[in-house]
N, C-alpha and C positions, 0 to 999 in steps of 0.2 A: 892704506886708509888712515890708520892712526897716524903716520909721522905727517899726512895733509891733514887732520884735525888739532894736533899739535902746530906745526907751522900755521892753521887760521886761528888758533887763538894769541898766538905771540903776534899773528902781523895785528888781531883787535887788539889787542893791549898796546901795541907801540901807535896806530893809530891814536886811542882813547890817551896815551899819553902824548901824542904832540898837539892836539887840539884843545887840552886842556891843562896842559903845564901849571899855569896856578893853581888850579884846583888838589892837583897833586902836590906842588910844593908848599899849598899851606898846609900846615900842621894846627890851624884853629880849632879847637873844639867844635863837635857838633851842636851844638846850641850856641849855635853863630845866626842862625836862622837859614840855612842852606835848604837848595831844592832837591827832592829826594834824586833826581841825574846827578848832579854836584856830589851829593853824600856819598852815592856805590861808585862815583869817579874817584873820589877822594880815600874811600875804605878799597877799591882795588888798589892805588897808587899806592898807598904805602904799605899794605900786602904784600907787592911786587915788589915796591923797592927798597924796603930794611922789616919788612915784618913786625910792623906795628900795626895797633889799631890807632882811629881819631884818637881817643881819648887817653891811650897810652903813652903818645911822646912825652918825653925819650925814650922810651923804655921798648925792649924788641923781645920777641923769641928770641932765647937764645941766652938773655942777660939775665944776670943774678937778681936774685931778687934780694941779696940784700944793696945793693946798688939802690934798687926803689927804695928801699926803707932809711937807707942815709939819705935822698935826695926828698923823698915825701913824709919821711917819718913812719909810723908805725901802723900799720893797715886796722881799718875800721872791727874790721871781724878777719880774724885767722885759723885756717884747721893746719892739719898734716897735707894738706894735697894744695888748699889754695888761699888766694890773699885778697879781703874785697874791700876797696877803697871806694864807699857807697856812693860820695858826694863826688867821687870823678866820676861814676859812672861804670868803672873799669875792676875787672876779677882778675889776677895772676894765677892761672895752673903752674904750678911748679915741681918739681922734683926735688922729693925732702931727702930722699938719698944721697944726693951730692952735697958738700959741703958747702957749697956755694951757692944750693938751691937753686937750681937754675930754671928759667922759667920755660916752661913746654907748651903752653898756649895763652892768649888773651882773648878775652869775652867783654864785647863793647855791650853798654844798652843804655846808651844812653836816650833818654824817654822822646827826643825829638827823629830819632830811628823809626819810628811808630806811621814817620809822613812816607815812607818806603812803603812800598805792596810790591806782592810778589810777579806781576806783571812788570812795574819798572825795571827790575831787575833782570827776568828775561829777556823786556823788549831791550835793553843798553847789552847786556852781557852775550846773548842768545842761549842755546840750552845749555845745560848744567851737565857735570859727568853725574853727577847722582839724585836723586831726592825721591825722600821717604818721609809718612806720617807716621812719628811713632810717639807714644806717650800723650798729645796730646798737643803736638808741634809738628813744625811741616818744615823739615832740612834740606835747604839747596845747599850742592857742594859746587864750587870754581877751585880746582888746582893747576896748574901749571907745570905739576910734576917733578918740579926741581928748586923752585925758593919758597910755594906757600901754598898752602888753601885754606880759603875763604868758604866758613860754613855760616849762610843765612838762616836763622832760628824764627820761622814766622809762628801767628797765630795756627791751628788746624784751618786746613784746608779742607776739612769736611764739612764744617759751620759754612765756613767763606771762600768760594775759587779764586779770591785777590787777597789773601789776606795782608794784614801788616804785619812788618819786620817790627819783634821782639829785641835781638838781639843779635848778634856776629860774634863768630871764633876766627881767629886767627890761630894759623899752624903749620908747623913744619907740615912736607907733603909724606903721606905715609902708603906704604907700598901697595896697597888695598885702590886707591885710587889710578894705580900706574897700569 
């Protein structure tokens, strides 16, 4: 049963990728004025294929964060853990332990996110391997078990059973999902 739930989400993803190859090869920012299909095409595509989010090309899991800092300059607000470049829109979780600071997730939000509800994203994706209301947010996970997962950070779903997408994590896939 798992390796047929695995093989139907790679055959969705390769579908969702030949039907809309532009949408995954651009790399526009999301305040392009895209339609909320277009945007979870576009944040799956580049999840799937280098671990970006919209708003972070170039920049992937994986890469140094001092790389963004030569290429974007020097982050809006910084702690020990993460890097927030407000006017992109985009957060770096990073690893301050390595010398190279390497980056362990991205956090999209950018405010035109907000045309997303939590139905588009099931109706395009179908169900989730997880999601929980916790804090005061409502977490869908999509991983793939091997290049990414995709965590959707909506409003609470106890206010609203559709709510709107807040924001997105991009991330390695971590063994709790497998």
């Amino acid at each position: 049963m798992k390796l047929f739930i695995h093989s139907l989400t790679l055959s969705t993803l390769a579908l969702l990728m030949m039907f809309s190859v532009p949408a995954f090869a651009s790399a526009t920012p999301a305040s392009s004025q895209s339609t909320p299909d277009l945007l979870v095409r576009q944040i799956m595509g580049l999840a799937y294929e280098s671990q970006q989010s919209i708003n972070s090309v170039p920049f992937s899991v994986g890469d140094s964060l001092r790389k963004v800092v030569k290429e974007w300059g020097q982050p809006e607000d910084l702690s020990t853990v993460a890097a927030n470049y407000w006017s992109r829109h985009v957060r770096f979780l990073y690893d301050g332990s390595t010398g190279r600071k390497t980056i362990t997730a991205i956090e999209d939000f950018d405010p035109q996110l907000q045309t997303i509800h939590l139905s588009d994203v099931k109706g395009l994706l179908g169900n989730p391997v997880s999601e929980k209301e916790q804090e005061g947010n409502y977490y869908v996970t999509y991983t793939d078990n091997e290049n990414y997962t995709v965590i959707f950070v909506f409003e609470s779903a106890w206010i609203n059973p559709d709510p709107a997408l807040s924001m997105y994590i991009v991330q390695k896939p971590t063994p709790n999902h497998q």
